[in-house]
C-alpha positions in Angstrom: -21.6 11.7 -28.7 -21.9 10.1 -32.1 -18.8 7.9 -31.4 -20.7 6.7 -28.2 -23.7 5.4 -29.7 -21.6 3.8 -32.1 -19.9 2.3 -29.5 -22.9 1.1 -28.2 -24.0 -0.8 -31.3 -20.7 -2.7 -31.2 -19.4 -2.8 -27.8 -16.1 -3.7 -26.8 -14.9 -6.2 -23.8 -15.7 -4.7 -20.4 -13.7 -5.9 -17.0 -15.4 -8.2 -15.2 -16.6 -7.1 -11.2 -15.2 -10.2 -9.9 -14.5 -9.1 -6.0 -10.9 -10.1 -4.9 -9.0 -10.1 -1.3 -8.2 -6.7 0.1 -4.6 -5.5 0.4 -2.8 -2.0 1.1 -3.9 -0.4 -1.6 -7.3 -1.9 -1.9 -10.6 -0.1 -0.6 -12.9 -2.2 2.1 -16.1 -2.6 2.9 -17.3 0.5 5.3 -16.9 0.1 9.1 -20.4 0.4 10.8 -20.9 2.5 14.0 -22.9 2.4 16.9 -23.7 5.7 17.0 -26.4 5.9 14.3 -26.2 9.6 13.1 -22.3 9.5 13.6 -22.6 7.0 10.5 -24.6 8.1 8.5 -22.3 11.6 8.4 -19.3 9.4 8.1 -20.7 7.4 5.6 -22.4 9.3 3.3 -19.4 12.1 3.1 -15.8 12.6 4.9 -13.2 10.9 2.9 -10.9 8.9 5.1 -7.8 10.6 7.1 -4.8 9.8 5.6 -2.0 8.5 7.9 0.7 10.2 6.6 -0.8 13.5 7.6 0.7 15.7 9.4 2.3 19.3 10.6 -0.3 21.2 10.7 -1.5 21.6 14.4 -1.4 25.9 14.3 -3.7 26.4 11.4 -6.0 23.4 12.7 -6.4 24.8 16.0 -7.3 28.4 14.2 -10.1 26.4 12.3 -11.4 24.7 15.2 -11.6 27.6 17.2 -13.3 29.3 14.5 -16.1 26.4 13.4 -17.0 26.2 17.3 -17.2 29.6 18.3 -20.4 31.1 18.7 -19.6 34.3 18.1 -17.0 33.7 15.1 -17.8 34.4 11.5 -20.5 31.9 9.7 -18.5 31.2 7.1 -14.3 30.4 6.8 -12.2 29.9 3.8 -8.8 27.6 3.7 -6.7 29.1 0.7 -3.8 27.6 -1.0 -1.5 26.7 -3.6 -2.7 22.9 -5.3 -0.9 20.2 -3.6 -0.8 22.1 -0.1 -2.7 20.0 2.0 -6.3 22.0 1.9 -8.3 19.1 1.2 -6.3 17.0 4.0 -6.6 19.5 6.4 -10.5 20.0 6.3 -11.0 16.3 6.2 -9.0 16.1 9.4 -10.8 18.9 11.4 -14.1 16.9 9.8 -12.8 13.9 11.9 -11.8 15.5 14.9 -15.0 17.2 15.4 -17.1 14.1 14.4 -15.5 12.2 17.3 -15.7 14.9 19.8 -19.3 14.7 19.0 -18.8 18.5 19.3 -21.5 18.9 16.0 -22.9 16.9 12.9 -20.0 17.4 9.8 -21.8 17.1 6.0 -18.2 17.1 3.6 -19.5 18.2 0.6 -16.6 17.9 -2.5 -16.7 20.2 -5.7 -13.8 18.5 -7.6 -14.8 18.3 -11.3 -18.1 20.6 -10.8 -18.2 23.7 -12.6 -22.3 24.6 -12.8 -23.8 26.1 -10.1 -27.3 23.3 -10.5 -24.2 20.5 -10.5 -22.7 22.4 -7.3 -26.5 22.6 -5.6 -27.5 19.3 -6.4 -23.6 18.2 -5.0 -24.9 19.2 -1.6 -28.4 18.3 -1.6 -27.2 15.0 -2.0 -24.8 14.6 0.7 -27.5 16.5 3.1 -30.0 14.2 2.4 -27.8 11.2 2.9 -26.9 13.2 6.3 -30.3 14.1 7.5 -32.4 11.2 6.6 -33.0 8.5 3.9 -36.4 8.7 3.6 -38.2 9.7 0.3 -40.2 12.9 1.7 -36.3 14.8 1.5 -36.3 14.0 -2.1 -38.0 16.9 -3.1 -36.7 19.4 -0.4 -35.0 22.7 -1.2 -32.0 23.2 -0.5 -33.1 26.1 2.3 -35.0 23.3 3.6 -32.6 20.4 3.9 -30.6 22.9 5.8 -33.6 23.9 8.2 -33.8 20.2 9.0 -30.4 19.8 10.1 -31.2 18.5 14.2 -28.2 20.1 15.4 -25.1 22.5 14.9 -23.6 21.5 12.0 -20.4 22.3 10.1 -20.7 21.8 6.4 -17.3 21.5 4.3 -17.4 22.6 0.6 -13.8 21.4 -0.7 -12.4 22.4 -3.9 -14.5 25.4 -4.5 -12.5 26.5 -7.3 -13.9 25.5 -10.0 -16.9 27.6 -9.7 -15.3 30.1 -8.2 -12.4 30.9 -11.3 -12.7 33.2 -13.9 -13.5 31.4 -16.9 -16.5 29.0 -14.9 -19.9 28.5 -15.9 -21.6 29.9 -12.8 -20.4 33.5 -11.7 -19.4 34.1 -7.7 -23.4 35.8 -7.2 -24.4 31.9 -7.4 -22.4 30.7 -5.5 -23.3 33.4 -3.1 -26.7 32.3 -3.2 -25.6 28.7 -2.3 -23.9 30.2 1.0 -26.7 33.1 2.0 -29.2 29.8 1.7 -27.4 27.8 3.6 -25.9 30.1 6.9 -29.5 31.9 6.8 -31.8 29.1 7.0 -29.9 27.9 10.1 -27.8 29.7 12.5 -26.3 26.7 13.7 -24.3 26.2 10.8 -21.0 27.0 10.2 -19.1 26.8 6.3 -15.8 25.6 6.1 -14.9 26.5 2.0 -11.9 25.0 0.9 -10.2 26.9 -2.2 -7.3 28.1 -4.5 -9.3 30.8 -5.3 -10.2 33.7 -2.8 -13.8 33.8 -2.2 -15.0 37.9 -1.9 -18.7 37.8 -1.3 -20.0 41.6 -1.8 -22.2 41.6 1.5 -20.3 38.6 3.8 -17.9 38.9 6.1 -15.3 35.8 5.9 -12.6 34.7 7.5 -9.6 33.2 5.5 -6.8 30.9 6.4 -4.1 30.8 4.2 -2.2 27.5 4.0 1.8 27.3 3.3 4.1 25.2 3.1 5.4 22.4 6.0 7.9 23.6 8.4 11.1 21.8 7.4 10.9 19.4 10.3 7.7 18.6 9.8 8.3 18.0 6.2 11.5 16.1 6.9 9.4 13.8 9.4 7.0 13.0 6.4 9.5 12.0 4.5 11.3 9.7 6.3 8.0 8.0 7.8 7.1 7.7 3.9 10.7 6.2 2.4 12.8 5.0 5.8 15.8 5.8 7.1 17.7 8.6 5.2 20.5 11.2 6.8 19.3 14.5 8.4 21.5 15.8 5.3 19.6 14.1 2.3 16.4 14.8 3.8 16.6 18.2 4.1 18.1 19.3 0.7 15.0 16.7 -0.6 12.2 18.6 1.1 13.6 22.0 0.1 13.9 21.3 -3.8 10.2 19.8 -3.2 9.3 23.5 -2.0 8.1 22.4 1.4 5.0 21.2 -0.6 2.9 18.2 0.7 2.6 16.5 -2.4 5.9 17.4 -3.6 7.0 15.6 -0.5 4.8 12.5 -0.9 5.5 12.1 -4.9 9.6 12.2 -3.9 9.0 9.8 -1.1 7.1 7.6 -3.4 10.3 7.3 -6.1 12.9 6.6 -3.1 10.7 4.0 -1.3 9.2 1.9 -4.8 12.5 2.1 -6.7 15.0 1.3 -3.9 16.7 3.9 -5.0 19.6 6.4 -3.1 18.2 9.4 -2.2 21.6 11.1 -3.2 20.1 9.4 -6.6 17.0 11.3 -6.4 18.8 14.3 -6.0 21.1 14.5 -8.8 17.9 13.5 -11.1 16.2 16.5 -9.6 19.4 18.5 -10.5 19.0 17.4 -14.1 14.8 18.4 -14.0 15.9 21.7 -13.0 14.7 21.8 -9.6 17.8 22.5 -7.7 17.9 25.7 -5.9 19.1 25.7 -2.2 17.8 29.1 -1.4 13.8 28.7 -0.7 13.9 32.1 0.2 13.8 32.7 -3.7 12.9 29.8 -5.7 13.9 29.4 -9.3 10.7 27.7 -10.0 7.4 28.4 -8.4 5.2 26.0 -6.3 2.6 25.0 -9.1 5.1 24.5 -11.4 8.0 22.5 -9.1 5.0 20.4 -8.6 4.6 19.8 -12.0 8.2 19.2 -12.6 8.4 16.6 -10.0 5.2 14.9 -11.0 6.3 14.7 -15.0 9.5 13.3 -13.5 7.5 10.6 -11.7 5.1 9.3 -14.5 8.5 9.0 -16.8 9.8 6.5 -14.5 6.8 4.5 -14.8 6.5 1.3 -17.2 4.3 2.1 -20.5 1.6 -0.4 -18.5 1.6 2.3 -15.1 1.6 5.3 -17.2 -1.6 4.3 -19.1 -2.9 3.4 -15.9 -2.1 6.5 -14.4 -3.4 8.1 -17.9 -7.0 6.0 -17.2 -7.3 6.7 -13.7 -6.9 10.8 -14.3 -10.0 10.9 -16.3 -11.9 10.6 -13.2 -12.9 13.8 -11.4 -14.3 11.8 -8.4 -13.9 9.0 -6.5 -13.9 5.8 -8.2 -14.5 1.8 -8.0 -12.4 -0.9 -8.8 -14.5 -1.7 -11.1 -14.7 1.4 -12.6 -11.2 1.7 -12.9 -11.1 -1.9 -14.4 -13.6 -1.2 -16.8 -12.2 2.6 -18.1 -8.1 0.9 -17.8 -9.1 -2.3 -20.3 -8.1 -4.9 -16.9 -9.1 -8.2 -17.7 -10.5 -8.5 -14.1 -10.7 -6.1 -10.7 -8.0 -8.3 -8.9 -5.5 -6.9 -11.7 -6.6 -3.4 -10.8 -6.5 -3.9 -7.1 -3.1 -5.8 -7.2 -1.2 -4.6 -9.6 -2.0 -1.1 -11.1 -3.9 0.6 -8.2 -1.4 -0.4 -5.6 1.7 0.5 -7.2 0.3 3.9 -8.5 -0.9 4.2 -4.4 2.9 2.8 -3.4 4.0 5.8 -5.7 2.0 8.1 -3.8 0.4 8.6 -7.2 -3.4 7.4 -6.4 -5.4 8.5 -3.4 -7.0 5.4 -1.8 -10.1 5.5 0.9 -11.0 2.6 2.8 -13.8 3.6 4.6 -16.2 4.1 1.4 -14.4 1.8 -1.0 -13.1 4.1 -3.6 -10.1 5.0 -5.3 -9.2 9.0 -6.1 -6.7 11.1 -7.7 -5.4 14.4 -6.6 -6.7 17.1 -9.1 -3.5 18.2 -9.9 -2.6 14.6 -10.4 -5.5 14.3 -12.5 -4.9 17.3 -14.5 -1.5 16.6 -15.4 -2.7 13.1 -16.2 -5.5 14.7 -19.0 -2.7 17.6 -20.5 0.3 14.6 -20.8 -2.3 12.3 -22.7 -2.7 14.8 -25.1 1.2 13.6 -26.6 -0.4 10.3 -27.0 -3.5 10.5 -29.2 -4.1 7.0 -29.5 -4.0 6.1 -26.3 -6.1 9.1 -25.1 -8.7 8.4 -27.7 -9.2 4.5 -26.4 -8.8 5.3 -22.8 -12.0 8.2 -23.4 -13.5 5.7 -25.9 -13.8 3.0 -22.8 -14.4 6.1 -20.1 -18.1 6.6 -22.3 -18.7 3.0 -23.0 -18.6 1.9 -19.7 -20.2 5.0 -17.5 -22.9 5.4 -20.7 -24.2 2.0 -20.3 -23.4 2.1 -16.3 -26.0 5.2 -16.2 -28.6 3.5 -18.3 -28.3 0.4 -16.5 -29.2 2.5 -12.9 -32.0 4.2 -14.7 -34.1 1.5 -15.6 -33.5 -0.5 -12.4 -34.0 2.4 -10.3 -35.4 5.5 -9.9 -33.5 7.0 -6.9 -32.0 9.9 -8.1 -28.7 10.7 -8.6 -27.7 9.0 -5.4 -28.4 5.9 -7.3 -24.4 5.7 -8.0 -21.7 7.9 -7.3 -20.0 7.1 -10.2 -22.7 8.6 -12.7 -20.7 12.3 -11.7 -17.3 10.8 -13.4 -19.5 10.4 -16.5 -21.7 13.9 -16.6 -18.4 16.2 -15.3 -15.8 14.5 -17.9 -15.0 17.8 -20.2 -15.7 16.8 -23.3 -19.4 15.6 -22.4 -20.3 19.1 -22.1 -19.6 19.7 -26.1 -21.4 17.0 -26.9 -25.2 16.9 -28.4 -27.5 16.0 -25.5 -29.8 14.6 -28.1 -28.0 12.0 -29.5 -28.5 10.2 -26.1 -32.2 9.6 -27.3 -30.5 6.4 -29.8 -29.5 5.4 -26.1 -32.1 6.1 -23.8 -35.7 6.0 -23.8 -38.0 9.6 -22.9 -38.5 8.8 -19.2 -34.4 8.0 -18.7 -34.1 11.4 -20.7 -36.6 12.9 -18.1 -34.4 11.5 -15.1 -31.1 13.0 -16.6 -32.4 16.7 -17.0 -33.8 16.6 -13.4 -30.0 15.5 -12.5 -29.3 18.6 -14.2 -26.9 16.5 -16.7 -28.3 17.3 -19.5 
């Protein structure tokens, strides 16, 4: 923290917020709706569908079955492997039901949280966005957000496993509290937990969905609607060294389709990563790690200007702005974000982009490959965090002493409070920052 407020008393050059014409790979402005509590849900929470999804029609008619059911289990878990599709899938069952007007859909995301007041406050937030945007919810419980939910409701906790592991802050007894609160203050609700982690409540029954791999049509079909054209041949020896895996899938279609290049190419380079096997049945490298293969094989074909980029981008552990990106990246203006490192990073299949709400995001195994290969860079690491802190540290003060709003006031301030090394930092140094009321504000946001 000490090289913050140093920071502080000698800033560097920040990107400007100049806004710039919208493009593939550049977030718009949110769509309104006519149906007034169908936007506010979609709005304030479910990240946009992405069109390349796909293949996965048997386990979403399980879940739907399930989450409209009155006589199913409360609660339902979607387990799997990173880079599977868990995240996809929920958002696209969010959707469905949403325009079905079948129930009210809160999508609640955990990426990056690891306390169980940052996981609460997390979904507070995104229920009182959903229920109303009046000041009296402010200082609602949680128990009573949920009681004020006007009808059934399905509410989607993705990427659970942070709080769920082993080595988090909170233990799985809080996190049962967070679930008894909310399916027994309203029995019109129904919890949709996505996970890599198995969730094993002592006194809940649950029912889990395990999610594999892509049939090898399905998989073959993504790929070609990501790249073009290829033979049935190419295609399906491509798919099975990517394991079947989503990303896998998208990160190999994002080399053929940006670089030009033959896919017979692609496959002799995979050869030399040590990815070739032709017998899925018994892998020679695992999922997690394939994935890793194929995604260090990626960021090496990037130019030194992408990679840092990519390196920039990772330290986020939630959805971003341009701007935010601009500022953390050292971009002389949004435009060059927007045009030229955001949109080739998304062309790459690299960086996740939402148009509905305007932000950019990462995948987290993206991201936390981004965070370990920056680590073999030290200098670059240590300017990329040095602008991460400048720019959120000044962006939180900034909202503090124009508003007083809560931690709705920008999404952004959850980049700042769940990047790691905050944590080990002394809360107390902020005070050269901040003055005792904007101190206040950040220990009832549970930040500090």
């Amino acid at each position: 923290m000490k090289m913050i407020v140093e920071m502080m008393k000698s800033p560097t050059s920040s990107a400007s917020s100049n806004s710039t014409s919208p493009n593939t790979a550049t977030p718009s402005s949110k769509s309104q709706d006519t149906d007034q509590t169908s936007r506010v849900f979609d709005e304030s929470s479910i990240p946009a569908l992405s069109p390349s999804f796909r293949g996965r029609d048997d386990i979403i008619q399980s879940l739907l079955q399930q989450l409209t059911s009155l006589t199913s289990n409360p609660v339902s878990t979607l387990l799997g492997p990173p880079g599977f599709g868990k995240t996809s899938i929920a958002v696209a069952i969010s959707h469905h039901l949403l325009k079905q007007k079948q129930c009210l859909v809160c999508f609640v995301s955990f990426r990056g949280v690891h306390g169980i007041e940052q996981a609460i406050n997390r979904v507070k937030i995104a229920l009182k966005k959903s229920i109303c945007r009046e000041k009296q919810h402010d200082q609602m419980t949680l128990r009573q957000l949920v009681q004020s939910l006007p009808r059934p409701t399905l509410i989607v906790l993705d990427n659970a496993e942070d709080i769920l592991s082993p080595d988090s802050k909170s233990q799985d007894s809080s996190f049962d509290s967070i679930v008894k609160d909310i399916i027994t203050s309203n029995k019109a609700i129904k919890l949709l937990i996505t996970s890599r982690v198995r969730y094993q409540p002592l006194d809940l029954t649950v029912t889990d969905n395990e999610v594999g791999g892509l049939h090898e049509e399905s998989a073959r079909s993504l790929l070609i609607q990501l790249c073009g054209k290829m033979s049935k041949a190419n295609a399906t020896q491509i798919v099975r060294l990517c394991g079947f895996v989503p990303l896998a899938v998208c990160i190999a279609a994002g080399i053929i389709r940006y670089e030009r290049i033959n896919p017979t190419t692609l496959i002799q380079a995979f050869r030399r990563d040590g990815l070739v096997t032709m017998e899925t049945s018994s892998p020679r490298l695992p999922p997690e790690q394939r994935i890793m293969t194929l995604i260090k094989t990626a960021i090496q074909r990037l130019s030194p200007k992408l990679q840092e980029a990519f390196l920039a981008f990772s330290l986020f552990t939630s959805p971003f702005t341009a701007e935010d990106g601009a500022a953390v990246v050292g971009a002389q203006n949004v435009f060059q974000v927007q045009r030229e490192l955001a949109s080739q990073l998304h062309a790459r299949c690299l960086l996740e982009v939402d148009p509905v709400h305007g932000r950019f995001s990462m995948q987290p195994l993206l991201s936390q490959f981004g965070r370990e290969y920056s680590n073999s860079s030290p200098k670059v690491r240590n300017s990329l965090q040095a602008r991460f802190s400048w720019h959120f540290l000044h962006l939180l003060s900034d909202n503090l002493k124009q508003s007083h709003n809560g931690p709705e006031a920008h999404l952004s301030f959850v980049n700042f409070t769940n990047f790691e090394w905050f944590h080990l930092c002394d809360a107390f140094r902020l005070s050269e920052c901040l003055d005792s009321s904007q101190l206040r504000n950040l220990r009832s946001m549970s930040i500090i």
